[in-house]
N, C-alpha and C positions, 0 to 999 in steps of 0.2 A: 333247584326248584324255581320254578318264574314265579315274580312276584303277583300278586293279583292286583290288574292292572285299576279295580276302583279303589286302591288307597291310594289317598294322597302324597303325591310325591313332593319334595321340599326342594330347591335348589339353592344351595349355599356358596354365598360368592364370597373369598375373605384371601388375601395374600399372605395372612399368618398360617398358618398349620394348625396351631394349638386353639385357635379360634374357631375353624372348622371344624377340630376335633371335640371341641366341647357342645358344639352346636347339634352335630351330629350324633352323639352320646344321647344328648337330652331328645329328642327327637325321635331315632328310633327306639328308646326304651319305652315311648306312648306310643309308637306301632306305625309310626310313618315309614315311607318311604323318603332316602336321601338319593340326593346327585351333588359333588361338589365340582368347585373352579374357581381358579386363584388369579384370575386378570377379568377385565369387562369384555374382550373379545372370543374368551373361552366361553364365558357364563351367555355371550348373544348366538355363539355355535350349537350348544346345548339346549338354550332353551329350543329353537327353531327344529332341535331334533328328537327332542324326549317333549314338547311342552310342559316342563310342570307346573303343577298346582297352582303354586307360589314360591317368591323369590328372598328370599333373605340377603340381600345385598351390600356390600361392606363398599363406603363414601371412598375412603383414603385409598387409591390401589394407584401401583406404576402404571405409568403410561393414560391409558384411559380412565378418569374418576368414574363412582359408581354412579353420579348425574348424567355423564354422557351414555351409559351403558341404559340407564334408565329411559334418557330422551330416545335411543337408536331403538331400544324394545318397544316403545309406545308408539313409535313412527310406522313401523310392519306392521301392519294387519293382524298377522299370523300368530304375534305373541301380543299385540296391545293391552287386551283380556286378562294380561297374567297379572294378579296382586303382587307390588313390592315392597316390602318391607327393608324401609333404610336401617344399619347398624351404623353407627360413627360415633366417634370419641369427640367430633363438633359438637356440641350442646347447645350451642347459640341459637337464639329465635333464628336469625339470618339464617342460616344454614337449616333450620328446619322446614322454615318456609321455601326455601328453593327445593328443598326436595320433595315435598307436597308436589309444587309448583311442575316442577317434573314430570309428575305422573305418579310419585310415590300413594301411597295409602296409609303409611304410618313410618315412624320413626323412633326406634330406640338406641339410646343411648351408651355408648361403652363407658364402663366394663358390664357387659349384657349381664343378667339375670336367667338362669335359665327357666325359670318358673314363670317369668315376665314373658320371655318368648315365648313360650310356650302358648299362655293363654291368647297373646294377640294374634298368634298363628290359628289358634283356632276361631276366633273370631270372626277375623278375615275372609277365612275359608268356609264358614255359614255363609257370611253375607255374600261371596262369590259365589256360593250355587245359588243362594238364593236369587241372584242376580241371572244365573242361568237361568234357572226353574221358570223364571217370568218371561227372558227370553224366549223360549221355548213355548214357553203358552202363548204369547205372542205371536210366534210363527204359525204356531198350530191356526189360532184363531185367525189370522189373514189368508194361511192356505185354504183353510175351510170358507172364510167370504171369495176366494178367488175362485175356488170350485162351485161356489153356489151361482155364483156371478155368470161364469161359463156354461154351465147346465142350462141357464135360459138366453143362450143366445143362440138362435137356429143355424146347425154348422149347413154347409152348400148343400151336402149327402140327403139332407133329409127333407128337404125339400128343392128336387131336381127339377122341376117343373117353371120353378120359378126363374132359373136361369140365373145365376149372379154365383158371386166370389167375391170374399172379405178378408182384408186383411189387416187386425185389431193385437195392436200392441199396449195394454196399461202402461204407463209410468211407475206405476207402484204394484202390489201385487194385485189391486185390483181398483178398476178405474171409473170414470165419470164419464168415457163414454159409451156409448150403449145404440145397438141398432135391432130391428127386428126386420122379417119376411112375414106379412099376413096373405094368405092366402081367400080370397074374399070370395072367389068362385071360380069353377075349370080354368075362367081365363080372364082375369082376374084379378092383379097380386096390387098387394101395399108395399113399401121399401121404405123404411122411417129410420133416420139416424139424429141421437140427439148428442149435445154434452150438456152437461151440470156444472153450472160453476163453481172452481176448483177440482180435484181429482183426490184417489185415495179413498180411503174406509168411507168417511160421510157422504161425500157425492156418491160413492158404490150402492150404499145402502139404500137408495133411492132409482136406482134402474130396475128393482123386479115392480115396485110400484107404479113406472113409467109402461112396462110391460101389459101390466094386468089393463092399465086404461084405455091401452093401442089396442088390445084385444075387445075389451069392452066399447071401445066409441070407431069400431070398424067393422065395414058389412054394406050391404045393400042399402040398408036407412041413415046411413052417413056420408056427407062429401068430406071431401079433405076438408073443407073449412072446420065442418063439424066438428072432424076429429082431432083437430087444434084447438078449438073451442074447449071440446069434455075436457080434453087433457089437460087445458088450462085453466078450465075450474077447479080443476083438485089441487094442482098444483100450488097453486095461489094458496092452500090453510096448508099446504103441506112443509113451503121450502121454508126454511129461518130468512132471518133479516140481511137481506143484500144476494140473496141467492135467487138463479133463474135457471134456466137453460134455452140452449137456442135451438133448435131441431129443422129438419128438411123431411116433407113428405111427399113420395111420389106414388100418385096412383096410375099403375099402366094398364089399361083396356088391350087384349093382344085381339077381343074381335075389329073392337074400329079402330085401333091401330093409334087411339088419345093419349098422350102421357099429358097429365095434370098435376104441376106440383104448388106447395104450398111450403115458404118459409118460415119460422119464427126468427128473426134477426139470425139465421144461419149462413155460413159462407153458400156462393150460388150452386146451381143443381149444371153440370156438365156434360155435352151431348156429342156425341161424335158420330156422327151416320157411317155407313158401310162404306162410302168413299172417302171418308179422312175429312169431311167439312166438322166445323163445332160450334159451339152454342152456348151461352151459358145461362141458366135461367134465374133471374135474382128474386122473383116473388117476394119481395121485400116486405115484412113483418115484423111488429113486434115479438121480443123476447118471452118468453112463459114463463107465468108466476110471478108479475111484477103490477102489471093495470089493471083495473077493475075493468076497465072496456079493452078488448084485442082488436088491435089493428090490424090483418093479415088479408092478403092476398092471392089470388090461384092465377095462372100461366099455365096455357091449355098447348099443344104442339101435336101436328101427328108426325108422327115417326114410322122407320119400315124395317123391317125384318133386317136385320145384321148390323143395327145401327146398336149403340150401346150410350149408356149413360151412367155418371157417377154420381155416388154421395161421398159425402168425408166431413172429417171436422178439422176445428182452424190448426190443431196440433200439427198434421201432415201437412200443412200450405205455411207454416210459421216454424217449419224447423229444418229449412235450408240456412247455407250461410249468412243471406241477407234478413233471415228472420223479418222482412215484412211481405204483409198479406196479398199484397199485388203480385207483386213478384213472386211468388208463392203459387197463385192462380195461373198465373202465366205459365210456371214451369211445368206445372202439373196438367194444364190442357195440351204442352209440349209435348209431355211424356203418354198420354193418350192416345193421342194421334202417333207417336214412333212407334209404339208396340198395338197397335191398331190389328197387325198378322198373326199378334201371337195369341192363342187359346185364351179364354178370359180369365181362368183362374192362374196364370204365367205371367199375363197383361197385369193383373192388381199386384202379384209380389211386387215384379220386377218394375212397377209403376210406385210402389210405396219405396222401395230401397231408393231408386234415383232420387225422389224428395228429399230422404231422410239423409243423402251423400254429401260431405261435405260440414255437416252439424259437427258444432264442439260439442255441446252434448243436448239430449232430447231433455226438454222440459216439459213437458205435457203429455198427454193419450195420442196415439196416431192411430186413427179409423179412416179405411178408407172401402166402399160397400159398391161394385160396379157389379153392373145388367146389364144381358144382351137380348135386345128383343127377337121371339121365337116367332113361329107360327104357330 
């Protein structure tokens, strides 16, 4: 008959027999499940292929001691998670603090108790799920901020009119920064990318707020100044202490052919016409949610049919190997202009991948929001 796989399975490491076997005794007759192993390289085989529970590990064995077996299980990934429980006939603070030290969770003493084992076994194994249990709500609750996150961010599909292709990677499971498409009328469109400083749960928690304001302070009774202004009124009671964000707004007219953009301290707005010339636009501006007076600026350009222009934030220009922002700018008006033939929504992957080539690893959100203007 198979065992039913939610009791707890015990794994008994010990190179005596008769230690095992009392171990074992006491254990299953309170309805555990057992696995044994008489060296540290059986007991690192086993665990990696039954996982259990937890480890009842014996200090003294040939060959590999039960420290090193404990250091190689905590270094995997795969079994780090498992409780060990040292057994040794060492008594000594010295020896108990290295096995703490280790990675252990507890230590008893030979000649074991089995009534002793017993209870710290189950202890243990409370606080291990209980240690799941929060895991697990933990995830829940960031996969649910990451889906909330993703629901208000307009994918291409749903507004095809607008012409653009995004491609947004969090650092965490859900990030700081954030871009929207308004649609202002037939013809038309807003294109607003911003970040919050820092990334994760609390900068997250403030992009449907950024949302609701872009929707609120745009339309025909607002210029971009404007809607840098509302945004940056609320902003300013809303962020904590030391916190802003920098954002880039462009408003494209497809009748008279105007792009108007407006920076808050954002990297610059990049433009590439239909024949590969480029542009960058720096609208230089104060940051949001920091001055009681904003300083910002608009950069007016007309543009023509098959020319295109990007947003992004500093993540994607700061996580090549050189990790600075010039350089960064440069690679990325590069990378523009090389894939200039390819479809726009091919153009943004394959224009985010070459940035991000080369990174030991990404430290930040990479947002990167390109338009091709339509007729």
């Amino acid at each position: 008959m198979k065992e039913p796989s939610n009791i707890p399975k015990i794994l008994i490491v010990d190179d005596i027999p008769v230690n095992v076997d009392l171990l074992r005794q006491v254990l299953v007759a309170e309805g555990f499940r057992t696995a044994t192993a008489q060296d540290g390289p059986s007991a690192r085989q086993l665990s990696l292929a039954e996982l259990p529970d937890l480890i009842l590990l014996d200090v003294m064995m040939p060959g590999e001691s039960g420290f090193e077996t404990c250091a190689h299980l905590k270094s995997d990934p795969r079994t780090a998670d498992i409780p060990i429980i040292f057994l040794s006939s060492l008594d000594d603070t010295k020896s108990k603090v290295r096995g703490l030290k280790a990675g252990g969770v507890d230590y008893v003493s030979k000649p074991v108790n089995g009534e002793e084992v017993l209870a710290r076994v189950r202890v243990h194994l409370r606080i291990s799920e209980s240690n799941r249990a929060l895991t697990r709500a933990a995830r829940a609750h960031l996969e649910n901020l990451r889906n909330a996150q993703q629901s208000i961010l307009v994918p291409p599909e749903e507004c095809p009119e607008a012409s653009f292709a995004v491609f947004y990677e969090p650092l965490e499971a859900a990030g700081g920064d954030f871009y929207d498409v308004v649609s202002v009328d037939r013809d038309v469109f807003g294109y607003f990318v911003a970040d919050v400083s820092g990334h994760g749960v609390n900068a997250a928690f403030l992009t449907s707020a950024i949302k609701a304001l872009l929707r609120q302070y745009t339309g025909p009774l607002f210029s971009p100044e404007d809607t840098m202004r509302g945004i940056d009124s609320v902003m300013r009671q809303m962020l904590g202490k030391e916190q802003y964000l920098t954002a880039c707004y462009a408003h494209l007219n497809r009748r008279t052919k105007r792009l108007s953009v407006v920076s808050a301290g954002h990297p610059p707005l990049i433009v590439v016409s239909s024949s590969g010339e480029t542009r960058t636009l720096h609208a230089n501006g104060d940051p949001l949610g920091i001055f009681s007076s904003l300083v910002i600026h608009r950069e007016e350009i007309t543009v023509a049919v098959g020319d295109r222009f990007f947003l992004y934030t500093d993540g994607l220009i700061e996580s090549g190997p050189s990790g600075q922002r010039a350089a960064g700018i440069d690679q990325l008006v590069a990378s523009c202009v090389l894939h200039r033939e390819n479809s726009l929504t091919e153009a943004v992957a394959t224009i985010a991948h070459d940035l991000r080539s080369g990174a030991n690893r990404i430290t930040d959100d990479l947002l990167l929001l390109g338009i091709e203007v339509t007729a």
